[in-house]
C-alpha positions in Angstrom: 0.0 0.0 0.0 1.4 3.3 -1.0 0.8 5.0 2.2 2.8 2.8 4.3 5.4 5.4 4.6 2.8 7.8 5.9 3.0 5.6 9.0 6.3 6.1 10.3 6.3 7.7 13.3 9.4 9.5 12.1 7.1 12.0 10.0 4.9 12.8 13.5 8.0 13.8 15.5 9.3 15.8 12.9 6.0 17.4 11.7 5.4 17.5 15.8 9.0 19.2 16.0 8.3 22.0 13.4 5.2 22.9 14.6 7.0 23.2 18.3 9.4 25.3 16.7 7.5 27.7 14.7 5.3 28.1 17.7 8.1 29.1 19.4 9.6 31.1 16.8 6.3 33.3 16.5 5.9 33.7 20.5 9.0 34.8 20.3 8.5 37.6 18.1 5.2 38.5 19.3 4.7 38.5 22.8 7.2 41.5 23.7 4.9 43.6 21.8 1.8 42.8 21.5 -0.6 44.6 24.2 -4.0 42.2 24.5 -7.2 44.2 23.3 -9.8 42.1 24.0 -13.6 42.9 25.1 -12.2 41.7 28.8 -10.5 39.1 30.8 -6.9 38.8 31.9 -6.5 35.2 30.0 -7.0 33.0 33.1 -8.4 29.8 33.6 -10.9 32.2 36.3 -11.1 35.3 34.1 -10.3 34.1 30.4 -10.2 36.2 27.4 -13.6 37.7 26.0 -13.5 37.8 22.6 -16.2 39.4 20.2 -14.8 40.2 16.6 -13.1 38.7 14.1 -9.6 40.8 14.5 -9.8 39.7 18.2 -9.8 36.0 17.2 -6.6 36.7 15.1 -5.2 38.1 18.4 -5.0 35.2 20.1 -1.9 34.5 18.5 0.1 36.1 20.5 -1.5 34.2 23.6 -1.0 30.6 22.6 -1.4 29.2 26.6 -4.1 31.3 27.3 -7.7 31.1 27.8 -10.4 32.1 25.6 -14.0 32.4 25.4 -16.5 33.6 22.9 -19.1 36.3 24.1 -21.0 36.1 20.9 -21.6 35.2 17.0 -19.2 36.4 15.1 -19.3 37.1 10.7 -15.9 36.7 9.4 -16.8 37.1 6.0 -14.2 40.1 6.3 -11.4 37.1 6.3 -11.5 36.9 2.8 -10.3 40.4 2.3 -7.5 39.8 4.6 -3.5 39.1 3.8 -3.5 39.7 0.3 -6.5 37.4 -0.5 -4.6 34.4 1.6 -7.7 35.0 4.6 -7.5 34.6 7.9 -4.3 32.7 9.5 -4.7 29.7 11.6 -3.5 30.1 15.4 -0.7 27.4 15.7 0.9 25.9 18.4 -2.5 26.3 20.4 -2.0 25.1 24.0 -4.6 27.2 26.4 -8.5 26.9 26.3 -11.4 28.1 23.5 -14.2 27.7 24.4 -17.2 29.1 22.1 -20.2 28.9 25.0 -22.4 27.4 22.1 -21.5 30.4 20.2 -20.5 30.5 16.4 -18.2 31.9 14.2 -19.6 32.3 10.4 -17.7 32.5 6.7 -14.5 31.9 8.0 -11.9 31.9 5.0 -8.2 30.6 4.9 -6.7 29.9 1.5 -3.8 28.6 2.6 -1.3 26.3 0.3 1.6 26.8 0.7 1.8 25.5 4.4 0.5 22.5 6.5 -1.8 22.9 9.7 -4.4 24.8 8.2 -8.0 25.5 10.0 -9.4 27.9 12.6 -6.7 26.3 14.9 -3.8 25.1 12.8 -2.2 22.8 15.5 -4.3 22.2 18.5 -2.4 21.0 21.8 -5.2 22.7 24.2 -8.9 22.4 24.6 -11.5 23.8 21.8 -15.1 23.3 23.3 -18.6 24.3 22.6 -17.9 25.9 19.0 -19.6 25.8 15.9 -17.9 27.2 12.5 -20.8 27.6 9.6 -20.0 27.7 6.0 -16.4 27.6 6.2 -13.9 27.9 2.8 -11.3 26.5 4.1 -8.2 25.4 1.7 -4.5 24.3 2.6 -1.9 21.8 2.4 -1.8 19.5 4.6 -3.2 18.2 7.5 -6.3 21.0 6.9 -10.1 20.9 8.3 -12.7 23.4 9.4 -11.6 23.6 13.4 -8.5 22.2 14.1 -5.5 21.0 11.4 -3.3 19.0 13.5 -4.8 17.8 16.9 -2.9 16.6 19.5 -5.6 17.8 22.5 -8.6 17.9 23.2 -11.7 19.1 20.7 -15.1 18.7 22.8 -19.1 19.9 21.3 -17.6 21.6 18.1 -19.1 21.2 14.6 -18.6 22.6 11.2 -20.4 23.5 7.7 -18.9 24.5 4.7 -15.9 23.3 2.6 -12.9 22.4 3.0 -9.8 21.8 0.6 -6.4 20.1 0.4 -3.8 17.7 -0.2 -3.7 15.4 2.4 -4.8 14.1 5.1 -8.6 16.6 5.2 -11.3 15.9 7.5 -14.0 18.1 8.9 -13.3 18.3 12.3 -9.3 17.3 12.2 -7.2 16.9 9.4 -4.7 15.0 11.5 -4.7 13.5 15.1 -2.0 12.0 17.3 -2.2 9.4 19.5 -4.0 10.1 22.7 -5.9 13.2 21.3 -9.6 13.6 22.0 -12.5 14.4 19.5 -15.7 13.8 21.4 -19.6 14.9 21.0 -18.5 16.5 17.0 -20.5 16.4 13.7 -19.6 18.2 10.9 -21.4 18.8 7.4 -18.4 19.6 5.9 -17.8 18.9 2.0 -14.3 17.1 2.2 -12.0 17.4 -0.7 -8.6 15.8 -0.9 -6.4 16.0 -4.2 -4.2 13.5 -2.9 -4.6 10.8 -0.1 -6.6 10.4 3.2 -10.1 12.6 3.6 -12.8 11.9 6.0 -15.6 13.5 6.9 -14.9 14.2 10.1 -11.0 13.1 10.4 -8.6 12.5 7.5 -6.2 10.3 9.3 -6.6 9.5 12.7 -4.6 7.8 15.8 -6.8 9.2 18.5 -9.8 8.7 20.0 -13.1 9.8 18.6 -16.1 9.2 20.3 -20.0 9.8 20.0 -19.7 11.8 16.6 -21.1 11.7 13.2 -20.1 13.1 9.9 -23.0 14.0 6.7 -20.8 15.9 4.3 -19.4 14.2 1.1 -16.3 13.1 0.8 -13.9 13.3 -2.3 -10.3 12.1 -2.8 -7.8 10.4 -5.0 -7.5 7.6 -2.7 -8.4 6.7 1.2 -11.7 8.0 1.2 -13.9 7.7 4.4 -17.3 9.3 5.2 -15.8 9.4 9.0 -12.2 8.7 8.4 -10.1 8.6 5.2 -7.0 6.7 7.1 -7.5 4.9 10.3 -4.1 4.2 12.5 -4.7 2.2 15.9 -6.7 5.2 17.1 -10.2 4.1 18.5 -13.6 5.2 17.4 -16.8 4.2 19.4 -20.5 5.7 18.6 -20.2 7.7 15.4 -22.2 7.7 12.2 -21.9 8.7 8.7 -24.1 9.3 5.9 -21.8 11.6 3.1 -21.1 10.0 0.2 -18.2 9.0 -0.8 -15.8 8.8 -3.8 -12.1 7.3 -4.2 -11.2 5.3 -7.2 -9.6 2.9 -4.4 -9.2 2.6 -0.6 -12.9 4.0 -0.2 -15.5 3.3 2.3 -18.5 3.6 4.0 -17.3 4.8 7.2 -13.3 3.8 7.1 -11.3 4.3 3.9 -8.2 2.2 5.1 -7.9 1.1 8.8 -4.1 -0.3 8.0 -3.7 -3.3 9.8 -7.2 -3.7 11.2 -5.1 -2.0 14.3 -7.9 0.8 14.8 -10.5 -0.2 16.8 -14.0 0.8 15.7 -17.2 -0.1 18.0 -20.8 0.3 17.5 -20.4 2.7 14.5 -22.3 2.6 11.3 -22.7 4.0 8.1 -25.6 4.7 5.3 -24.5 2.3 2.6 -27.5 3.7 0.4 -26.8 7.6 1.2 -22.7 7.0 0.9 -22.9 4.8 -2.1 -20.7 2.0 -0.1 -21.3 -1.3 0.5 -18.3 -1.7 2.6 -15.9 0.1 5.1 -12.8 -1.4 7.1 -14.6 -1.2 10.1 -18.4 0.0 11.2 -21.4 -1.9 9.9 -23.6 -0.7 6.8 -27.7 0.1 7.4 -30.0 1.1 5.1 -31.7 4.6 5.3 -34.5 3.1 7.0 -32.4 1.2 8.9 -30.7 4.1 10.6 -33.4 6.5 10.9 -36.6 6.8 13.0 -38.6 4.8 13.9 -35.6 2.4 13.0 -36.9 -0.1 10.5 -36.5 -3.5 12.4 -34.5 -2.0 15.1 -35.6 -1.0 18.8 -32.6 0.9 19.1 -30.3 1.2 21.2 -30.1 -2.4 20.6 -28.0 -5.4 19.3 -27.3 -4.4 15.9 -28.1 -0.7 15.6 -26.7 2.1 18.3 -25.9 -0.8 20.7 -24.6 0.8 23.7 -25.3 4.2 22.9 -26.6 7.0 25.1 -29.7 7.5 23.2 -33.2 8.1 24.2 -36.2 10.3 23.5 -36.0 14.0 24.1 -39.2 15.2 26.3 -38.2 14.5 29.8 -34.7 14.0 29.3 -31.9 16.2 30.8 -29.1 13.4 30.6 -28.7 11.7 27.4 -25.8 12.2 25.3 -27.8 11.4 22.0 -31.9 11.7 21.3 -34.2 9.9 18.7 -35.0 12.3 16.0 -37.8 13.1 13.1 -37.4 15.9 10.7 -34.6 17.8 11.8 -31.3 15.7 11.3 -33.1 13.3 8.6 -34.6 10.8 11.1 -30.4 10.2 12.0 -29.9 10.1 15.9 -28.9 13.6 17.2 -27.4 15.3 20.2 -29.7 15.9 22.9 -28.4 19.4 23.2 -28.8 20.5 19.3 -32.5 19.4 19.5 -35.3 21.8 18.5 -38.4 20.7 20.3 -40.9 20.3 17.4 -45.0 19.6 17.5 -45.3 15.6 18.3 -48.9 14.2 18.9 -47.2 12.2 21.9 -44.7 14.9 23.3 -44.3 18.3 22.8 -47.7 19.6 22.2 -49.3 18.0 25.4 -46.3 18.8 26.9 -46.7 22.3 26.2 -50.6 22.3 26.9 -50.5 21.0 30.1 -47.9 23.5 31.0 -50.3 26.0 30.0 -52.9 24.0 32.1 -56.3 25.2 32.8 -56.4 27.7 30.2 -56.2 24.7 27.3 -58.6 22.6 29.7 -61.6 23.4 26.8 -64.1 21.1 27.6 -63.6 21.5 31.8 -62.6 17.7 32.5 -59.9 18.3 34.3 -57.4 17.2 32.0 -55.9 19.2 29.2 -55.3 17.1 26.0 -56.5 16.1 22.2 -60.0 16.4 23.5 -59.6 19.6 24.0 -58.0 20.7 21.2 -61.0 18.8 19.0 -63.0 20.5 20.7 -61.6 24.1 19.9 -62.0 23.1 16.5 -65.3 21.4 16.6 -66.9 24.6 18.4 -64.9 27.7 16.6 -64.4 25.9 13.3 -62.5 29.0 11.1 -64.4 31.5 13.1 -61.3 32.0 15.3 -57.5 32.1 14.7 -56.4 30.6 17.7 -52.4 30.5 18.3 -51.2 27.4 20.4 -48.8 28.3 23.3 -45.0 29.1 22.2 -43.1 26.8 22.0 -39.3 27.2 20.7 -40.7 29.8 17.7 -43.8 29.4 16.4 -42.5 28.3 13.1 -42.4 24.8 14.5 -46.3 25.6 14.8 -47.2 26.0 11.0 -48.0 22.4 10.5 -49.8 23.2 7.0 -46.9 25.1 5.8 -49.0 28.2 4.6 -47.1 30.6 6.5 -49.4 31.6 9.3 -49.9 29.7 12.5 -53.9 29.2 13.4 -57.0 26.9 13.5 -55.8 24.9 10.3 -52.7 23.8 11.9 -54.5 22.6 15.2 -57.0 21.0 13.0 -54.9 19.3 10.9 -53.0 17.8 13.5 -56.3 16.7 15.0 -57.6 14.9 11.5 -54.2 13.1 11.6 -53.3 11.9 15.0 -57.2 12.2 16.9 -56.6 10.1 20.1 -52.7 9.4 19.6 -52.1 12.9 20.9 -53.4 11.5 24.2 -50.7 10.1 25.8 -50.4 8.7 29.9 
């Protein structure tokens, strides 16, 4: 296999060593100068960094060991104006703490190909957490993705859209990962382009550990081609998904493009082998659509067979899981309890939300407020009245016909569908 080479550890401890170096070599330069103008925070684990605009986000830079939070959304479109057309620079040699507090960072642009390390954190040895970057264009060398390049620490809650372009080793969350590195709790929707060897959707080649993520984007390469990972090297993977498709004219799969030696260990993941265009993966196990989605055709998930072992329940009157059962919104697909819009259900949300409202929706006076009362609104008023059901998470998740407004037709409707199933125990 041609990309034997690649495994020598001899290219990690040099590529580790330059990296080290450069770090170094810009610190060095930097710090005696640079004054921090930040919206606040002295940089300490108890009084981090508050950044809220793109210039400050270059900043950081000069404070590789610091720590960093975001204090708001942030539009970088600006980036692509920046250094001659080459965008924004990716912080390398990272070692203190990001973290985005479920914040976002938007259009980010780096075209970057003349060196490796390339993403909104080139080399990562610190902690990114709680982060999303949306509609990334992202291009570089080597070891290139949408958040971190080269990961050798931690990468925790953090997702990414967009694109993102290279040569090798280009994922959507990592480009590369080193042994004992952690990506945990990531997706990414990331279209994945390699010209050369070793993209994933989520990692290009990985040696860490990677656990409870999923990847959707497509993934495109000359060769090791993986809808998680392109190149899979004794790292460990447990609870992900994919569903991108995938194209390599060899070494391509479902989930793993190449896992050399069977060395990486791969538990309880799966892939779409209709959505991916795969029948088979070096690790993971293939499902149909239907298979994979809810309600899970001939699955009772998490069972023997399909999300075995996963955290995953349903959402209404759940504060723990780590993954939820899911309709519409992520294409039926499991998703992350914490990234779930609560959406009209005739056996959760809306008698959820009615009974929270309580006596007010209690229409016909029987003590109990659900689907007979809402038949009855409907029954009595018929289109004489517009009434607007309680909010709940935007009342766009309300406008069940899809004609724009939110009134009696949408209650109605529900009723003609459902009738007693929206009475629930």
């Amino acid at each position: 296999m041609e990309n034997t080479k690649r495994i020598s550890s001899n290219r990690k401890i040099a590529s580790f060593i330059l990296v080290l170096v450069f770090s170094l070599s810009i610190i060095l330069q930097i710090m005696p100068s640079v004054k921090a103008t930040f919206a606040g925070g002295s940089g300490t684990i108890g009084d981090p960094y508050q950044i809220s605009n793109v210039t400050q986000l270059q900043e950081m830079q000069g404070f590789l060991s610091s720590y960093f939070i975001l204090i708001n959304n942030i539009d970088a479109t600006i980036t692509s104006t920046w250094n001659d057309g080459s965008g924004f620079i990716p912080i390398n040699g990272f070692g203190g703490s990001f973290d985005g507090q479920n914040h976002t960072i938007s259009n980010l642009y780096i075209n970057n190909v003349t060196y490796s390390n390339t993403g909104f954190i080139g080399y990562n040895g610190g902690t990114i957490k709680n982060l999303g970057l949306i509609n990334v264009n992202i291009t570089g060398l080597d070891d290139t993705s949408g958040v971190v390049g080269y990961n050798n620490g931690h990468v925790t809650n953090c997702y990414s859209t967009g694109v993102v372009k290279g040569r090798d080793y280009i994922g959507g969350i990592g480009g590369d990962t080193l042994p004992f590195s952690v990506i945990t709790n990531c997706y990414s929707r990331c279209k994945v382009i390699s010209t050369n060897i070793d993209a994933g959707g989520l990692v290009g080649w990985n040696q860490g550990i990677i656990t409870n993520c999923y990847a959707t984007g497509n993934v495109l390469s000359s060769t090791h081609a993986g809808g998680l990972i392109g190149y899979e090297y004794q790292g460990t993977v447990t609870n992900c998904y994919s569903t991108g498709t995938v194209t390599a004219p060899t070494y391509a799969g479902g989930l793993i493009g190449v896992n050399y030696n069977w060395w990486g260990i791969i538990t309880c993941c799966y892939w779409d082998i209709q959505t991916s265009g795969m029948e088979s993966s070096q690790g993971g196990e293939g499902r149909t659509t239907a298979q994979m989605t809810y309600p899970y055709e001939g699955y009772d998930p998490p069972c023997a067979g399909l999300y075995q072992g996963w955290d995953l329940a349903n959402y209404m009157g759940n504060t723990t899981s780590i993954w939820v059962h899911d309709d519409p919104q992520n294409g039926g697909y499991p998703l992350f309890r914490t990234d779930y819009v609560p959406h009209p259900s005739p056996t959760q949300d809306i008698i959820v939300t009615l009974a929270f409202y309580g006596p007010y929706w209690d229409i016909n006076h029987d003590g109990n407020t659900n689907y007979l009362d809402v038949s009855s609104l409907v029954s009595h008023y018929g289109d004489t009245v517009t009434p607007r059901p309680p909010r709940y998470k935007g009342d766009d998740r309300w406008d069940i016909t899809g004609d724009g407004a939110v009134d009696y037709l949408d209650i109605s409707s529900l009723v003609t569908h459902y009738g007693e199933r929206w009475l629930v125990p």
